[in-house]
TORVEX-441362 format. One record per residue (C-alpha): y, x, z. Coordinates in steps of 0.02 Angstrom, whole numbers, padded with zeros to 5 digits. Layout:
<sites>
+--------+--------+--------+
!     py !     px !     pz !
+--------+--------+--------+
!      Y !      X !      Z !
...
+--------+--------+--------+
</sites>
This chain:
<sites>
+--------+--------+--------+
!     py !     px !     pz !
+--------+--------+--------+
!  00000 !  00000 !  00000 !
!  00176 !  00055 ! -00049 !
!  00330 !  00013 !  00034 !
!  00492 !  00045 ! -00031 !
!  00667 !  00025 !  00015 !
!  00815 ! -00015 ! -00111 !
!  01009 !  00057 ! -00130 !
!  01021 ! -00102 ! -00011 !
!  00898 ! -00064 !  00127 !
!  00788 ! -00219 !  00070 !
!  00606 ! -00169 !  00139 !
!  00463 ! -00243 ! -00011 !
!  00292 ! -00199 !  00023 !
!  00162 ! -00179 ! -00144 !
! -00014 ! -00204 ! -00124 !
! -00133 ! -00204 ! -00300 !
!  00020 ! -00227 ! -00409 !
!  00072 ! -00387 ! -00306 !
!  00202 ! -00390 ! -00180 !
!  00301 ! -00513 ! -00044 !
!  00461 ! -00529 !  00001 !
!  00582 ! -00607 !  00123 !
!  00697 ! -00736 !  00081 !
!  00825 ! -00698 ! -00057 !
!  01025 ! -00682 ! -00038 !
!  01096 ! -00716 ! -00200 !
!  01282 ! -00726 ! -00230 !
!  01326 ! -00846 ! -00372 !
!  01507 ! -00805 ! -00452 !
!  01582 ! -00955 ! -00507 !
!  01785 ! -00986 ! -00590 !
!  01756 ! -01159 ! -00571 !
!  01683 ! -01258 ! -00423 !
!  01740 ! -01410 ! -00278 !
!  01853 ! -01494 ! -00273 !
!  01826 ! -01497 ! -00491 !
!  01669 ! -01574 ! -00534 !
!  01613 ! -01548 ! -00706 !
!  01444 ! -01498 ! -00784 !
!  01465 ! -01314 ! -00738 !
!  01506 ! -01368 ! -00546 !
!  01342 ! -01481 ! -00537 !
!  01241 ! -01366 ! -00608 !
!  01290 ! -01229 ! -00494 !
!  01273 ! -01352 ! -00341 !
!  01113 ! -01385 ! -00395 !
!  01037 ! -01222 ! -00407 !
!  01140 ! -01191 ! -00234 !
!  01069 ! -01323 ! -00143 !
!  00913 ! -01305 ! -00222 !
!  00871 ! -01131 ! -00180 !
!  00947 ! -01157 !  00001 !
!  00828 ! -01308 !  00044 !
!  00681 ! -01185 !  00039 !
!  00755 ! -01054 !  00150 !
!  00871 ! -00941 !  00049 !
!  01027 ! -00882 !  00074 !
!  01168 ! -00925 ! -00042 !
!  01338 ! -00851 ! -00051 !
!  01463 ! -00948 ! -00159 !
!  01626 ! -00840 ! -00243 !
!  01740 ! -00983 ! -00337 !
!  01944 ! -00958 ! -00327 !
!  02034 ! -01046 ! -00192 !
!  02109 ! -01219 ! -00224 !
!  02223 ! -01272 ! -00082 !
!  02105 ! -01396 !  00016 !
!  02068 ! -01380 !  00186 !
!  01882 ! -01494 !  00164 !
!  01759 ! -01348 !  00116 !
!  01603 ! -01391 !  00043 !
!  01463 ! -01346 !  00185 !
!  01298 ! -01357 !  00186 !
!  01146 ! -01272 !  00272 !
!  01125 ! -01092 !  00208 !
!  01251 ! -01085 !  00097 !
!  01422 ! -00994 !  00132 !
!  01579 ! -01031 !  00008 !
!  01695 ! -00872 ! -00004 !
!  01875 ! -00913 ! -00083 !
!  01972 ! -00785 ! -00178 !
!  02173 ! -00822 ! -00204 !
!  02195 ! -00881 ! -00377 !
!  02322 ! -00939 ! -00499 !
!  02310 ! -01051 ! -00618 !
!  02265 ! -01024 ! -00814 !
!  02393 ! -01056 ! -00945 !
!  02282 ! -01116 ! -01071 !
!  02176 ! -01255 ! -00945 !
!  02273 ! -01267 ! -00786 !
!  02099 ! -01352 ! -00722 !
!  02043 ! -01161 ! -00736 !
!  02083 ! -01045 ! -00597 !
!  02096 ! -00857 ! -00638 !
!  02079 ! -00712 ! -00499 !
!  02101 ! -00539 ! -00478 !
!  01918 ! -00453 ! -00575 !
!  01885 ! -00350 ! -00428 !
!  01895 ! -00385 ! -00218 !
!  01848 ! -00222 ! -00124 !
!  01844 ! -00334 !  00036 !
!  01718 ! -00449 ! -00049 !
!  01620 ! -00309 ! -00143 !
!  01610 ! -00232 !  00051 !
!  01528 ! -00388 !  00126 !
!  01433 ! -00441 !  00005 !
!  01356 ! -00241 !  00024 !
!  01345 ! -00276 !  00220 !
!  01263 ! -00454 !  00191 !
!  01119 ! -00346 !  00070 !
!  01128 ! -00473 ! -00065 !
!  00970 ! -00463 ! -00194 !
!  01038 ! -00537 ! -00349 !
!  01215 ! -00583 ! -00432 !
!  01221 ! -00730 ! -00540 !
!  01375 ! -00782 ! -00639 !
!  01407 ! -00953 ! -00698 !
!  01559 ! -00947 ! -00807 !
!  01617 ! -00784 ! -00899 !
!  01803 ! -00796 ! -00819 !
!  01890 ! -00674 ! -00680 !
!  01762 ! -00727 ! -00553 !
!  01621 ! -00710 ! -00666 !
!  01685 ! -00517 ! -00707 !
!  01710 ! -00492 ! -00529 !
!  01536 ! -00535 ! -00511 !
!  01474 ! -00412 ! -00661 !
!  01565 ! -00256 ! -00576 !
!  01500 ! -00293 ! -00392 !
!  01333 ! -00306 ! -00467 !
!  01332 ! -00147 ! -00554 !
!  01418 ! -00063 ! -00387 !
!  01289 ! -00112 ! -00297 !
!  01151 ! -00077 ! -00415 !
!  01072 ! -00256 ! -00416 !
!  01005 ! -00388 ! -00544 !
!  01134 ! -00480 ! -00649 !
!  01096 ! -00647 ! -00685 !
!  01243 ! -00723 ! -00817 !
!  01218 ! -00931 ! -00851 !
!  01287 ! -00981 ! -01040 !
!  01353 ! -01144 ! -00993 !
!  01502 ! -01168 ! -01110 !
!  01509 ! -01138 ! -01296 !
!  01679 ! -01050 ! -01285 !
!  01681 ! -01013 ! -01462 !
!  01687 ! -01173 ! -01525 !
!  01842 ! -01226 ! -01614 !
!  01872 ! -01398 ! -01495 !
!  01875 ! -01263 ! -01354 !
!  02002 ! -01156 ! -01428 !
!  02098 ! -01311 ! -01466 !
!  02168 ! -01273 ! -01274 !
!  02243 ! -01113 ! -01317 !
!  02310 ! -01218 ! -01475 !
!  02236 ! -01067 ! -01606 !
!  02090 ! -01071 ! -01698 !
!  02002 ! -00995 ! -01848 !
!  01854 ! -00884 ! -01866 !
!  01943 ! -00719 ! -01829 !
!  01991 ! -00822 ! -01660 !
!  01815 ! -00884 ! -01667 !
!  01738 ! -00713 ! -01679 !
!  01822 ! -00630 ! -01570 !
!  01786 ! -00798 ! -01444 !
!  01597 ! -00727 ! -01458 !
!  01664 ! -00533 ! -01428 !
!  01711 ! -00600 ! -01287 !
!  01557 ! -00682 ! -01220 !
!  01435 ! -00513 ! -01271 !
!  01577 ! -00404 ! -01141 !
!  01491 ! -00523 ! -01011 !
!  01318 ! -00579 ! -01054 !
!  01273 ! -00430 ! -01139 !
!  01291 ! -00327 ! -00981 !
!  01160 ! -00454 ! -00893 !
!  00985 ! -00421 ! -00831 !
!  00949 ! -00595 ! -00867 !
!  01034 ! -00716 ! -00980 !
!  00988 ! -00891 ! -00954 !
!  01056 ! -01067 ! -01051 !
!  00988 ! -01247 ! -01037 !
!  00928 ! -01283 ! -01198 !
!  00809 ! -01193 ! -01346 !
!  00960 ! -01218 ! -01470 !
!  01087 ! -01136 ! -01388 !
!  00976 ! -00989 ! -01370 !
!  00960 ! -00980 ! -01564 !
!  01146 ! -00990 ! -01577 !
!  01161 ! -00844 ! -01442 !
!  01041 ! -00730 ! -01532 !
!  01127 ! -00775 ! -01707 !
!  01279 ! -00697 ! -01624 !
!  01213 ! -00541 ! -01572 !
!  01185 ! -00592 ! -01377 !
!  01051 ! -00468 ! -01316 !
!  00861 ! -00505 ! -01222 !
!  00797 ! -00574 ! -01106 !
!  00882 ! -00748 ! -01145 !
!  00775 ! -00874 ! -01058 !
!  00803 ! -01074 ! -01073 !
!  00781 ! -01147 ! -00886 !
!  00869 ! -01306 ! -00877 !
!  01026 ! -01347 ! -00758 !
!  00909 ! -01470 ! -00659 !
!  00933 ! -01663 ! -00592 !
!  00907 ! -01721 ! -00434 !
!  00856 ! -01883 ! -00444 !
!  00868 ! -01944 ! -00249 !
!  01058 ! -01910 ! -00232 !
!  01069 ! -02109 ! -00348 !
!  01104 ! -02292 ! -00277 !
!  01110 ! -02424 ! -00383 !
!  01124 ! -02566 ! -00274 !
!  01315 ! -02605 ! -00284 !
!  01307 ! -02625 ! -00461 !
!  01348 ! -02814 ! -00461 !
!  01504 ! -02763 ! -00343 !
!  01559 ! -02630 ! -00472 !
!  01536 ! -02773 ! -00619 !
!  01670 ! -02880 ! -00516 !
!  01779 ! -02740 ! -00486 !
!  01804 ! -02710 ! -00676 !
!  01781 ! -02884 ! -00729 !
!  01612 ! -02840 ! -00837 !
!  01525 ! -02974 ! -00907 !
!  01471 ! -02922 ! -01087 !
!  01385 ! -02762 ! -01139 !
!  01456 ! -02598 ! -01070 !
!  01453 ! -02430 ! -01163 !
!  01487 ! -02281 ! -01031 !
!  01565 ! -02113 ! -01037 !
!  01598 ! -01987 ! -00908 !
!  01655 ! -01819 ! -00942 !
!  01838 ! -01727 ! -00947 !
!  01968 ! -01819 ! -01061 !
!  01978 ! -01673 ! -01171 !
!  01975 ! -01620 ! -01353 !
!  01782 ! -01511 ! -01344 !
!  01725 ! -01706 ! -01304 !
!  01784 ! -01774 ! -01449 !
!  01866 ! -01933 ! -01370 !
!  01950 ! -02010 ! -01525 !
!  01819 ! -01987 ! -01639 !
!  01715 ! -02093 ! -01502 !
!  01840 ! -02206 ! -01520 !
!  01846 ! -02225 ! -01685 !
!  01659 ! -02257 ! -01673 !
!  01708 ! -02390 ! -01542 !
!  01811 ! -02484 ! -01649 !
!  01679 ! -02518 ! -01774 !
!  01553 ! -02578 ! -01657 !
!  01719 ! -02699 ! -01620 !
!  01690 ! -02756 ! -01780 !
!  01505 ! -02802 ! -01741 !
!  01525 ! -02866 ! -01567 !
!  01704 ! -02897 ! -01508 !
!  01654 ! -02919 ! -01325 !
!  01559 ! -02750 ! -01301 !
!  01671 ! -02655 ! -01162 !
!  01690 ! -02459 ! -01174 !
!  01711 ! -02387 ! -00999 !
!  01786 ! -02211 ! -01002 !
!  01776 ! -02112 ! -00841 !
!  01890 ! -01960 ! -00807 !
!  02026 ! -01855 ! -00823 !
!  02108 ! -01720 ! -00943 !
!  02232 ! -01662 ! -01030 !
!  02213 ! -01774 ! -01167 !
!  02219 ! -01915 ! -01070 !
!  02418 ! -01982 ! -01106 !
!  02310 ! -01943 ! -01323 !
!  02203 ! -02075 ! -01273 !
!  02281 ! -02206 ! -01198 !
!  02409 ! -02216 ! -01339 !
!  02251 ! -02204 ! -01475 !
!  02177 ! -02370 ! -01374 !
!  02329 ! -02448 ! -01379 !
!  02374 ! -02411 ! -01567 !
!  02201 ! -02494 ! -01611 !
!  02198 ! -02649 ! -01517 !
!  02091 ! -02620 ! -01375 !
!  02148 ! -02630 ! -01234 !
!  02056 ! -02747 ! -01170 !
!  01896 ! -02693 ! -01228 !
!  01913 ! -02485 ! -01148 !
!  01927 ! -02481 ! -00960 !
!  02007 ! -02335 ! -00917 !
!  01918 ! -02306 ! -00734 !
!  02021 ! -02138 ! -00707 !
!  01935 ! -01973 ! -00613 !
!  01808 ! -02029 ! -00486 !
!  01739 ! -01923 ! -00359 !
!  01572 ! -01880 ! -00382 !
!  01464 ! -01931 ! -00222 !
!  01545 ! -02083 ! -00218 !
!  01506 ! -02106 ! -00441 !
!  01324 ! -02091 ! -00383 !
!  01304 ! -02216 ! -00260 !
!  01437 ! -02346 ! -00367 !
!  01307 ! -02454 ! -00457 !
!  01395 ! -02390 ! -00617 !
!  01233 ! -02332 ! -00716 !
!  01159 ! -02508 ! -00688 !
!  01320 ! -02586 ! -00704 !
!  01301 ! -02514 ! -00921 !
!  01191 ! -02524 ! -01047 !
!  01202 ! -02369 ! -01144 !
!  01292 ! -02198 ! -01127 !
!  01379 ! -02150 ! -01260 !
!  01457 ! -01952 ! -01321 !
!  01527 ! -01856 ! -01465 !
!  01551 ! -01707 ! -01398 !
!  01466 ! -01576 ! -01506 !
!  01512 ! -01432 ! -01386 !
!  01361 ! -01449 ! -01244 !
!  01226 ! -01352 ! -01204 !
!  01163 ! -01477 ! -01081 !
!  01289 ! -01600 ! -01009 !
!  01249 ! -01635 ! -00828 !
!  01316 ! -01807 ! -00862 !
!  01189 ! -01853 ! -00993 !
!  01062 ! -01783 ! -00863 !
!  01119 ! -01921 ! -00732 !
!  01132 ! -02045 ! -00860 !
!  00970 ! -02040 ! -00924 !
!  00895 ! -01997 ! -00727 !
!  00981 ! -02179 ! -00711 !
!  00845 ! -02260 ! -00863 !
!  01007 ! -02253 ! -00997 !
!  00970 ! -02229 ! -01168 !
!  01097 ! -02113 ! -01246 !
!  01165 ! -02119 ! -01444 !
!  01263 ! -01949 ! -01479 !
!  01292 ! -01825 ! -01611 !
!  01175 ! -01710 ! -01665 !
!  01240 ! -01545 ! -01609 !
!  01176 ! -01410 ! -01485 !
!  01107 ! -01459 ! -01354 !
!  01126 ! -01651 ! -01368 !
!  00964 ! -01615 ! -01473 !
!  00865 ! -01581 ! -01345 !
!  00899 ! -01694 ! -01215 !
!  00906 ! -01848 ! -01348 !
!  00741 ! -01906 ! -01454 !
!  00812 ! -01975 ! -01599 !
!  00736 ! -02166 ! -01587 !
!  00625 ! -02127 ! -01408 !
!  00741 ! -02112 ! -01279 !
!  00904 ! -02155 ! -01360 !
!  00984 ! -02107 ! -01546 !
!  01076 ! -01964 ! -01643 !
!  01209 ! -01972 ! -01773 !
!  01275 ! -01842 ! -01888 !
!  01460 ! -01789 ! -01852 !
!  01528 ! -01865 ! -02032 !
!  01436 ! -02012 ! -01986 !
!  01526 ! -02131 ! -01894 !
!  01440 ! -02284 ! -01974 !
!  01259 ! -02243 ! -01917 !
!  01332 ! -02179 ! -01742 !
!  01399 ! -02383 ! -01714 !
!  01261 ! -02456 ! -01801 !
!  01118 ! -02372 ! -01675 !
!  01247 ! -02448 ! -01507 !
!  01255 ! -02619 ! -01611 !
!  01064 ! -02607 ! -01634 !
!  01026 ! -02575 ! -01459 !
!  01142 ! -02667 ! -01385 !
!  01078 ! -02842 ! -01510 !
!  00886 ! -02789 ! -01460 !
!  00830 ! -02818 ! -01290 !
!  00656 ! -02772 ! -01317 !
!  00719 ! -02600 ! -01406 !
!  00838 ! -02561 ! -01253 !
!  00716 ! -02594 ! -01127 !
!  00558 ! -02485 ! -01229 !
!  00710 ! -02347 ! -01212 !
!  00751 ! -02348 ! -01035 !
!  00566 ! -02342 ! -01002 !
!  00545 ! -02166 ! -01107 !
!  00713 ! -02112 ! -01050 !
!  00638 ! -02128 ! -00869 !
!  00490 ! -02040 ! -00910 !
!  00590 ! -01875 ! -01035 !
!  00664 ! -01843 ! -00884 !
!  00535 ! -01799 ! -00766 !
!  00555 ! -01621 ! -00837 !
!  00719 ! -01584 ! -00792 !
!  00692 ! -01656 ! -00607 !
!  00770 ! -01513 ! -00482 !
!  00590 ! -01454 ! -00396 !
!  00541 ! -01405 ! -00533 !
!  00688 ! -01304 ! -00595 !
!  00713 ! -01233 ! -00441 !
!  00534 ! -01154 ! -00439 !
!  00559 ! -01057 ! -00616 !
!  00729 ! -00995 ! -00535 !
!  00632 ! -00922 ! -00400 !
!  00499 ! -00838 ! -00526 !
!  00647 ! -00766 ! -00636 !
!  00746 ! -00688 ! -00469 !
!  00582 ! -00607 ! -00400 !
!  00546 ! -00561 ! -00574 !
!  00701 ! -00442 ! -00588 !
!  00677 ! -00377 ! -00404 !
!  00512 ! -00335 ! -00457 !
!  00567 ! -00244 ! -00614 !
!  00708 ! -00151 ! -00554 !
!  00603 ! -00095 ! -00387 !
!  00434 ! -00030 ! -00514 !
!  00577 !  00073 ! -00608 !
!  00655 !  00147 ! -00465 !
!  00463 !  00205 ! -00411 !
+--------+--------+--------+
</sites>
């Protein structure tokens, strides 16, 4: 039996090539996190809250906001660096890329693994800590930066912008141990663009028990819905392609004027879209239900409260909202881009359209929406597609790919 110790004074013991280990301390880096819930924030509570449930030790580095509440929860410590906010999406806090008094307790604490979530200030802190401290980098690929709705927010565009968008991403993910993204088609499109193995697809993960359905009639009165109900959450921003859903909207309208279109969220295209609503007439058929806090979205009754979910964004790798969505029994119809592919079964558990194809994108809502017996064959499959993205699960291969790198970096330090 060998026993070795690492730059961090972590004691492993081998014994025929196999090996145990105490509990892991992993920091996660994050430029986006509470009070701003988006995709990138559930995913990283997930894997948080996740890996701390069986007994690990999480350290979480996001940019301070200016609230006193601070997320807590057991075996996981949130550490705040002063920020400022970025020009281009004030929603986006930028930092200083380096924090000796961080790097220094994070060193004390002997953390086992760095991952990054977002490739931002915090994310680069996270890179140069890791490499300090001689450690496994772990980067996530959450957001398709390059894509031209993104770069919409810094109001330039173009493939010179666009490649050197994807420069920008191999400085970060290229300097990874790991590089990990939810879905087998963003993987092709990181490879394509000169992103570097390992690149391993491990999904951002559901959890399932955190829904409540049962106020969903009191949620119907509260918005005055008595017809069908399409459903949208996400940012009210141009990578989610708001008007175009809106256009898409309107001719449903023309199938079924009493179908109602509930939009939920906030953005900076928000003052865009209440003008676009107004200029076509429908006012009274979009509910604008404004930014709604997440643990209280979950237990609102608002999945049962709709009948489908509906989203043209063509930027996601996985959207976390789709996840809950479809961890709710709703079919989805969106466009067939990225990684909408592979959480949507064209005609199983819910439809995709092409993005010059507004026509068929209505058509498959006004086809569910007129078919009972279709919808409800849909929810059942949607129920059942979903099982493998349930958190246990996902959790589990996290665990695998962490010890995975300790193992590999220990056998090449023997």
């Amino acid at each position: 039996m060998l026993r070795y110790t690492n730059p961090l004074n972590h004691v492993y013991k081998f014994e025929n090539y196999g090996y145990t280990m105490k509990k892991l301390k992993i920091a996660i880096f994050t430029d986006v996190f509470l009070p701003k819930i988006d995709g990138v924030v559930s995913a990283t509570l997930n894997l948080a809250k996740g890996m701390a449930d069986r007994g690990h030790k999480i350290y979480i580095i996001a940019p301070k906001n200016g609230h006193n509440n601070e997320f807590k929860y057991k075996n996981i410590k949130v550490i705040r660096i002063s920020s400022i906010p970025a020009l281009f999406y004030p929603e986006f806090k930028l930092t200083t890329p380096f924090s000796l008094k961080l790097y220094l307790e994070l060193k004390k604490e002997k953390i086992d693994v760095i991952h990054f979530q977002t490739p931002l200030t915090i994310g680069l802190m996270g890179i140069i800590i890791g490499k300090m401290l001689k450690i496994p980098i772990v980067g996530t690929f959450h957001t398709m930066i390059a894509d031209p709705q993104y770069l919409q927010h810094i109001k330039i565009n173009g493939k010179i912008v666009q490649e050197t968008a994807w420069r920008y991403a191999r400085a970060f993910y290229n300097r990874c141990d790991l590089i990990t993204c939810p879905s087998e088609n963003i993987k092709r499109e990181l490879l394509e663009n000169k992103l570097k193995l390992p690149i391993k697809v491990i999904s951002n993960g559901i959890d399932c028990s955190i829904f409540d359905n049962s106020q969903w009639k009191k949620f119907k009165d509260k918005y005055n819905i008595s017809e069908k109900t399409l459903l949208f959450i996400g940012r009210i921003a141009y990578e989610k392609n708001i008007f175009y859903l809106l256009d898409c909207f309107k001719l449903v309208l023309n199938k079924m004027p009493e179908v109602k279109l509930i939009l939920v969220g906030d953005g900076p295209q928000i003052n865009d879209v209440r003008r676009k609503i107004h200029k076509e007439g429908m006012d009274s058929n979009v509910i604008l239900a404004g930014k709604i806090n997440h643990s209280s979205l979950v237990k609102s009754g608002i999945f049962k409260a709709c009948d489908i979910f509906v989203s043209a964004s063509i930027t996601e790798n996985q959207p976390m909202t789709i996840l809950e969505a479809q961890a709710n029994g709703l079919p989805c119809v969106g466009i067939s881009e990225k990684g909408m592919k592979n959480l949507i079964i064209d005609g199983h558990n819910g439809y995709l359209a092409k993005l010059d194809d507004k026509n068929t994108f209505a058509g498959r809502i006004v086809n569910l929406l007129k078919n009972k017996k279709l919808l409800n064959k849909m929810k059942k499959n949607t129920l059942k597609e979903i099982k493998i993205h349930r958190l246990p699960e996902v959790i589990k291969t996290w665990e695998k790919e962490y010890n995975g790198l300790i193992k590999s970096l220990i056998s090449k330090d023997i």
